[in-house]
C-alpha positions in Angstrom: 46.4 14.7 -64.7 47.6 14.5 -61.2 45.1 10.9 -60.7 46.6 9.7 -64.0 50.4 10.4 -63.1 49.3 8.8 -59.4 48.1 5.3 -61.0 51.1 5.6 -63.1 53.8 6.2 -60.8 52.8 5.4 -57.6 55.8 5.6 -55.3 56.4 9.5 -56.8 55.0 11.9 -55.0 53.4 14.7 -56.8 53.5 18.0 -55.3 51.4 20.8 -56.5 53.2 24.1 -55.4 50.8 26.3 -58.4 51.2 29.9 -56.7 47.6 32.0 -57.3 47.2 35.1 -58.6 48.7 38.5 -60.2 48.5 36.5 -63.5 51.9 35.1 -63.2 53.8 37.6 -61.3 53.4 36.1 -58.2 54.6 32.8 -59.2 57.2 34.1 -61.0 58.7 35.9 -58.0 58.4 32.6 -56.1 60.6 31.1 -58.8 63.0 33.2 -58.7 63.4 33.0 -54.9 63.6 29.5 -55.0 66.1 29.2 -58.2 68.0 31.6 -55.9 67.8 29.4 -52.8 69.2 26.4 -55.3 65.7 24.6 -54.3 64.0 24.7 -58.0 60.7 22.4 -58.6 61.0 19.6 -60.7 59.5 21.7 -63.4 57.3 24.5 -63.9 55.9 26.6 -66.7 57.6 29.8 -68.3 57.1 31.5 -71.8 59.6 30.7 -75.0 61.4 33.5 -75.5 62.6 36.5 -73.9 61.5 34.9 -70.7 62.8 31.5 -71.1 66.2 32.8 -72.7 67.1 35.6 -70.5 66.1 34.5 -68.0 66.4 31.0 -67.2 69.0 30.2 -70.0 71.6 33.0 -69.4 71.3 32.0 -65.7 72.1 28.6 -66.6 69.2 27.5 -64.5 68.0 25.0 -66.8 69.5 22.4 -69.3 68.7 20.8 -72.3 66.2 17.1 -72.8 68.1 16.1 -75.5 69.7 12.7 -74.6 66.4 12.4 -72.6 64.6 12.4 -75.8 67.1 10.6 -77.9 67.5 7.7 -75.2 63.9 7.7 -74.8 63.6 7.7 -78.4 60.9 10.5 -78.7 63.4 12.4 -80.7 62.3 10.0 -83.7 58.7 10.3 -82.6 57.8 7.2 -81.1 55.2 7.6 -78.0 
């Protein structure tokens, strides 16, 4: 994926910050830190649910795509 998004996008730079180990924990705790320093990564990967709503949600640490997908117009499901 990170060769595809390169060809695609080349003046991004892609960062891999994937923290190993304890099955999540750790990489969880590394969030957290950095959502508390105000330095969050572009994006990163969480469970729906209790995780994603009370945590990230009621900390109002993350926001909604929708006028991302409507502008982009995957909201009527065009690729």
């Amino acid at each position: 994926m990170q060769k595809v998004f390169a060809v695609a996008n080349p003046d991004i730079e892609f960062v891999n910050a994937a923290v190993a180990g304890g099955a999540g924990t750790n990489a969880r705790a590394v969030l957290a830190t950095r959502l508390q320093a105000g330095d969050p990564p572009d994006s990163w990967q969480g469970h729906a649910g209790q995780e994603l709503i009370g945590t990230y949600v009621a900390a109002s640490q993350i926001e909604p795509l929708n006028d991302l997908y409507e502008a982009e117009g995957w909201a009527r499901g065009h690729a």
